[in-house]
N, C-alpha and C positions, 0 to 999 in steps of 0.2 A: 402586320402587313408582311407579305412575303412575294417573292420575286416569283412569277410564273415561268413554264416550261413552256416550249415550242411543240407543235405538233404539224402536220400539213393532211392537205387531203387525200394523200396515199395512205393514212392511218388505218391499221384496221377497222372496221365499223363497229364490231362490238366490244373491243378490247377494253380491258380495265387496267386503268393506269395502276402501276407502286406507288404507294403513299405511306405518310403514317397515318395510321387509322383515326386518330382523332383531329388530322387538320383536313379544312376542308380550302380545295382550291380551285380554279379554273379552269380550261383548257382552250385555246386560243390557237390559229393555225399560224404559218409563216410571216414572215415581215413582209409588208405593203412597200413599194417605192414608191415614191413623191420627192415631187419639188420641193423642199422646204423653202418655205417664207424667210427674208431676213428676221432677225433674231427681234428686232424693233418692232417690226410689221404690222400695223392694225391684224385684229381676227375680220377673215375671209366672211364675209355676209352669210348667215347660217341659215339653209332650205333644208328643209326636212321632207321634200316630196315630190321632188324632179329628179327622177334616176336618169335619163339622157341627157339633161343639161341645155332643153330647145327651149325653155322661159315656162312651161304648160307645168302646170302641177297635176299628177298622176296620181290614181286611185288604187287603192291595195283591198281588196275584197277577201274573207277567211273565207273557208267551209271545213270546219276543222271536224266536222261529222263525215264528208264525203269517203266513198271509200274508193282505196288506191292499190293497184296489184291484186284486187282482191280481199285487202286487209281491210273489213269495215273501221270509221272514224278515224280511219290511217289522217286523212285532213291533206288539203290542198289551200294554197293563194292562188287567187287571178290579179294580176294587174292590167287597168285599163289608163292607155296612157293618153295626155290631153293635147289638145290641139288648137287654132282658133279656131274648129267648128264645134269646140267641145271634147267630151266623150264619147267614143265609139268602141263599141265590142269589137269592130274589126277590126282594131289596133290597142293587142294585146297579147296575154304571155300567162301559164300558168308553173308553175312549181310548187312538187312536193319530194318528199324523200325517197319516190322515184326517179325523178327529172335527175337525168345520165348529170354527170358533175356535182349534182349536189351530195352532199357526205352522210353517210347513215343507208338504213332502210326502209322501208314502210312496213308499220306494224299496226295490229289493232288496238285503237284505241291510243295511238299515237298524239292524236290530235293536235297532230300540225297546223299551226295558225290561229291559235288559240289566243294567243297575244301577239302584237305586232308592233315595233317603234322604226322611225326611220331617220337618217341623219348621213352626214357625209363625214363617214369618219375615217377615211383616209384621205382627204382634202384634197382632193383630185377634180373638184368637181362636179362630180355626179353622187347623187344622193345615194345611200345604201337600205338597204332592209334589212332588217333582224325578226327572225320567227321565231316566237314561241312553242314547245313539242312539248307542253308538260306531263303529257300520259307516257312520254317515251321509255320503254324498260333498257337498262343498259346492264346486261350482262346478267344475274340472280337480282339485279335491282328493282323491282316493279314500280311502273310510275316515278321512278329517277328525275325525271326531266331532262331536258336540255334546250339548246337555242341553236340557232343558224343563223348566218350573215352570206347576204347574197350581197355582191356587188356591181354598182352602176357602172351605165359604160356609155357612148355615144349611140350604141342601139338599145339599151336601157338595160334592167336588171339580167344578169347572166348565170347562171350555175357555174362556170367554169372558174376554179379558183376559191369556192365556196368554203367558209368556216364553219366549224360544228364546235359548241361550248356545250361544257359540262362540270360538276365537280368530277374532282380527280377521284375523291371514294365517295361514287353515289351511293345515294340513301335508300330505300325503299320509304317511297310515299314522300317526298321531299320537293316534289313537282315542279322543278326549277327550271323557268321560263313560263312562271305562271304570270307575269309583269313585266313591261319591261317599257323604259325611259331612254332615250339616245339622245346629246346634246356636246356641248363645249362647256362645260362644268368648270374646268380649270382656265378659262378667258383662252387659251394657243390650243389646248390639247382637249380631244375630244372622247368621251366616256361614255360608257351603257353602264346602269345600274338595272341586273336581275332580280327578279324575286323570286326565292323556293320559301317552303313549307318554315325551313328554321332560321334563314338567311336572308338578310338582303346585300347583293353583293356590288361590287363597283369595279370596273376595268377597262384601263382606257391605251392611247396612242401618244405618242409623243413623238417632235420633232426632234432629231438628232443631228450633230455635226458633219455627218456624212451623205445628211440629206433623206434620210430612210427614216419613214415611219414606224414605229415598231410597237409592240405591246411593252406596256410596263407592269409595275403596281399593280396587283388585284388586293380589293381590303373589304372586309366587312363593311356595312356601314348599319350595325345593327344597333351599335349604341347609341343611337338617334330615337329607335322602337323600346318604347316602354315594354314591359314583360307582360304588361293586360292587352299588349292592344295586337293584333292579330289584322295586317298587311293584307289585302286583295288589291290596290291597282296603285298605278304612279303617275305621274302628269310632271311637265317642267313646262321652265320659262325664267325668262329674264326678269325678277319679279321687284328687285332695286337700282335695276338698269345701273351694273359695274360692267356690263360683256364678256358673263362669266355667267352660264345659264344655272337655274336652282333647280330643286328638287320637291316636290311634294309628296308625302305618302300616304295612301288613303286605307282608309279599313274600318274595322271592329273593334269597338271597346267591348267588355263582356264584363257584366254585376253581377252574376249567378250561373249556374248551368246553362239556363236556354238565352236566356235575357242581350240580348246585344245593342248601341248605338254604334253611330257613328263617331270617325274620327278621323285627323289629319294631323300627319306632321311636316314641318316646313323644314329643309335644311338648306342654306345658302353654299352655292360654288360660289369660286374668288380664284384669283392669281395663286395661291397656295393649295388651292383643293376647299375641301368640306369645310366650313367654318360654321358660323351659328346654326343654331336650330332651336326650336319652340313648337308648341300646338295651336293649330289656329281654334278659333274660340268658333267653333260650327264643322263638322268634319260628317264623312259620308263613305259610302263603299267605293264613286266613280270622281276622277274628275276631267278638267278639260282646260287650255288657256288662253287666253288674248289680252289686248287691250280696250276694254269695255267703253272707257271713259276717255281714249285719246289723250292720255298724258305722258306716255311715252312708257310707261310702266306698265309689265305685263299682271293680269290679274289672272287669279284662279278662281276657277266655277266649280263647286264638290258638290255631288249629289248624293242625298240619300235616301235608297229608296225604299229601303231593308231595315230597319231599326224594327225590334221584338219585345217582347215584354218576358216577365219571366217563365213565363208556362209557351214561350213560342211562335204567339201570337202577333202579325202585323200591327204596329201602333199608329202609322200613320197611314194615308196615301203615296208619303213621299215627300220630298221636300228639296231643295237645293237651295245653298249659299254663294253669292260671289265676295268674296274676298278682293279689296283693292292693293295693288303692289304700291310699293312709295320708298323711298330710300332705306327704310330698315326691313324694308319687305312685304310682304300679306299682310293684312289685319295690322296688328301691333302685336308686340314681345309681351307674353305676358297675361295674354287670352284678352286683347283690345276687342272693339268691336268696329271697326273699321269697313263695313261689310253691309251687301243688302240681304233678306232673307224673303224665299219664293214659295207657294205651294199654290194649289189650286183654288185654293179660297181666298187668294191675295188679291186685292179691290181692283178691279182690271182686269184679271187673267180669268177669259172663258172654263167654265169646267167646274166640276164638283167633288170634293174632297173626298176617295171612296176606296178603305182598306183593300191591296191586294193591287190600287194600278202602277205604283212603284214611276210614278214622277219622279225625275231625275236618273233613272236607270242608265240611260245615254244622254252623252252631252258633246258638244261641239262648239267652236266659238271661230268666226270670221266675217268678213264685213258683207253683210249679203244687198246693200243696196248704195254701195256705191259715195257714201255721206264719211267716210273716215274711221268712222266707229265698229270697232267688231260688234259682233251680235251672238244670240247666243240661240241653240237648237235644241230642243230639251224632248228625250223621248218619255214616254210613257207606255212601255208595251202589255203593263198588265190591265190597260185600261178596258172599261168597257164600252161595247156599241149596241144599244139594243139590245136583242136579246145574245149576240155577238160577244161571248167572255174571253177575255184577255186580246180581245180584237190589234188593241193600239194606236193610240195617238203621238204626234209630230207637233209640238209649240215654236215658233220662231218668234222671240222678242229680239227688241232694237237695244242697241248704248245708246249713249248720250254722253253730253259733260256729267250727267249727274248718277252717269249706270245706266245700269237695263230702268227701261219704262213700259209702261202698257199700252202704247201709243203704236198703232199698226201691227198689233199682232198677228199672227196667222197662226191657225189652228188646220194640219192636213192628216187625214186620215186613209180608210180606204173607201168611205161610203163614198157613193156613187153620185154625192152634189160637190165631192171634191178632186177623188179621181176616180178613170176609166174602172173601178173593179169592185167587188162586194168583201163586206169586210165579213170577217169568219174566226169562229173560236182560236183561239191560240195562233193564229196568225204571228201574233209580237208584233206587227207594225210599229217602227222604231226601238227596235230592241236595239238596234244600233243607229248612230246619225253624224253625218261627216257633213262640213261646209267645205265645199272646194271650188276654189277659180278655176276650172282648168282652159280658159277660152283666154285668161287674161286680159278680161273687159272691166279688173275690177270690180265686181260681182259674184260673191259665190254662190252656188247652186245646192241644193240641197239633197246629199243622198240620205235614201234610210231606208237599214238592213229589217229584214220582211224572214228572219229565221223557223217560223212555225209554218211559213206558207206552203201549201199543197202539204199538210199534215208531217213536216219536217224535211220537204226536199229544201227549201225558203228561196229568197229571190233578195231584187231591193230592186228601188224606184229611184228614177231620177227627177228633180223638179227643179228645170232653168228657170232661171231669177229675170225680173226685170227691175225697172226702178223701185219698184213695191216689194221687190223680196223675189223668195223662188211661187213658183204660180203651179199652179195643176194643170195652164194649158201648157200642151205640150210635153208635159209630163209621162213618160218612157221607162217602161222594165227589163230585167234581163235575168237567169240565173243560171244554174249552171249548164245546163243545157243549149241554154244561149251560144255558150264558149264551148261548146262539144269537148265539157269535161261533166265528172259524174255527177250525179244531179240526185239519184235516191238517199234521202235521210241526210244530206251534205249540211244540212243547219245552214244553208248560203246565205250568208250579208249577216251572219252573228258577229263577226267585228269589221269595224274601216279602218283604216288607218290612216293617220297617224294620231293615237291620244292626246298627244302636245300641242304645238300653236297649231 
């Protein structure tokens, strides 16, 4: 562990820090001011998705293929912020590594927004954004990566004042800000855990005696990741309710050259920082989290939708696990089985088991009808419709006391008995899927990212809830063009955010 340097956003944009060549470290811009909390102080209720602070939870849209300045895949976010009428495109905001204040440049293949986490990590407040740039080249580094921190405010996210992370000696091909997790990991002090190519990194804020938040601590947290298993995405939650949010890491086991499963490993925050860790006994490429079962303990949803055999080949259709949280965490220590298990041929669940539809590819968890229980949104974008390949489907099952059940499912698609449009090759409908209150009626509504639409400009649908869940009446599109930002080949609605609660 080693103490990071300060930088601001007058740095230069492509500059490469001195280092020694074999550590690898941060870069974080100036100290934050804040009010510090007494030192006793409960932790401040943790929102992950109110950047102006008016109660409405806000949407965070990628298009990390859009092109910017001219730089194809340069990537942009759109945020659509929420209101009691809902969601409106007309109350919204776009940023990319054009957008005057924010730090960097637009390059190709940039692919700004490619990962997104959001948290209020200077405790002010207003909830922040972190973007993931992992095509970003820095300096001879191709593909380096990096991340950005935009910050809320009372008119919501802003460029100005903006942080750009990096390691201090990028790598070529090391794509850091391929993942990314933002919470209160330490119960006071709030952290973002990165993920690059050979790293998974940890860097957080803490209260100080003078009142100032500041950066501390960057550490590894590799020694968590076994040497077979190969990290794509993160997910948190409070998963043994201490008020110290945890970490889950999802990815690739690998048996042979092509041959890949799924996998997940669990490490608990605490008052000290990182303490236990284990593998949950069911692990995937994607996850998601809530409280499924209303017991006050968050659980985690991993999906997998990607598991291969040795010659390369799809083994499943897909599959997803939830994992119940309970005082020593997910599952049990130890590879318990604590835990429900899903796929499309589970006694209940409409749909037919069929190599290449990658059930569980997206996932989302919040209470879509109002009864206490999150719920869970499970995409399937390589499904088929017809004669329609990789069309895509939308599942919504319920919790219960007893987990998700097959009781009121909904099954939304793009065919035309469920909404207004025709479903079409490569579409991906629900290549991504977000549950969000944003009317705070206690209902969340369902979005889902549509990244193959119109042969890769993509789009995504909104679907207001009633007491039954979210519905297709009523059901509204928008993409980038919508937001009179660019719209050819933008992959629009390929991630939502936030991956967390």
């Amino acid at each position: 562990m080693r103490h990071i340097r300060s930088s601001n956003a007058n740095r230069p944009r492509h500059a490469t820090a001195t280092a020694t060549a074999a550590t690898l470290l941060l870069m974080i811009g100036a100290t934050i001011t804040a009010t510090a909390p007494p030192a006793d102080a409960a932790p401040a209720p943790i929102t992950h998705d109110d950047f102006n602070n008016d109660g409405y939870r806000d949407l965070v849209v990628s298009a990390p293929g859009g092109t910017v300045s001219g730089k194809k895949r340069a990537g942009y976010v759109a945020v659509l912020y929420g209101s009691a009428s809902g969601l409106s495109t007309a109350h919204r905001a776009t940023f990319s590594m054009s957008t005057p204040g924010v730090v960097g440049l637009a390059q190709t293949d940039d692919r700004f927004g490619q990962a997104t986490a959001t948290a209020d990590l200077d405790r002010d407040g207003y909830d922040d954004l972190i973007v993931g740039t992992p095509g970003k080249d820095i300096g001879a580094a191709v593909d380096a990566g990096s991340a950005t921190v935009l910050f809320g405010s009372p008119t919501g996210l802003h460029a100005t004042g903006s942080r750009w992370l990096h390691e201090i000696t990028p790598v070529s091909g090391n794509r850091f800000g391929a993942a990314l997790a933002a919470g209160w990991f330490k119960v006071d002090d709030s952290s973002v855990a990165i993920l690059s190519k050979d790293t998974l990194w940890s860097f957080g804020f803490e209260v100080t005696s003078s009142g100032r938040r500041m950066e501390t601590d960057y550490s590894p947290l590799s020694m968590f990741v076994p040497s077979d298993f190969r990290p794509t995405a993160l997910t948190m939650g409070d998963y043994n309710k201490d008020r110290a949010d945890d970490l889950v890491i999802l990815g690739n086991g690998t048996f042979d050259t092509a041959g890949v499963y799924g996998r997940a490993m669990y490490v608990s925050g605490g008052r000290g920082g990182w303490a236990d860790h284990y593998e949950l006994s069911g692990g995937g490429q994607i996850g998601a989290s809530g409280d499924v079962n209303k017991d006050g303990y968050a659980d985690v949803v991993v999906g997998a939708p990607d598991e291969r055999d040795s010659q390369g080949n799809l083994t499943s259709a897909g599959v997803f696990f939830v994992h119940f949280g309970g005082p020593s965490g997910p599952g049990s220590p130890g590879g318990g089985y604590n835990r429900q298990f899903w796929t499309q041929n589970s006694p209940g669940v409409p749909g037919v088991n069929r190599p290449g539809d990658r059930f569980g590819a997206a996932l989302s968890v919040r209470d879509v009808d109002g009864d206490g229980y999150d719920d869970v949104a499970i995409g399937a974008p390589g499904n088929d419709i017809g004669s329609a390949v990789d069309a895509g489907t939308v599942w919504v099952m319920r919790g219960s006391a007893s987990g998700l059940t097959t009781k009121n499912i909904r099954v939304l698609s793009q065919s035309p008995r469920a909404v207004p449009s025709i479903p079409e090759s490569g579409d991906q409908f629900g290549g991504a899927v977000r549950l969000i209150d944003a009317d705070r009626d206690k209902r969340a509504s369902l979005i889902a990212g549509v990244p193959g639409e119109d042969g890769g400009n993509g789009g995504v649908w909104v679907f207001p809830t009633t007491s039954n869940g979210p519905s297709p009446n009523r059901s509204w599109s928008f993409n980038g063009s919508t937001l009179h930002a660019p719209n050819p080949d933008a992959r629009f609605g390929q991630t939502l955010a936030p991956h967390g609660r």
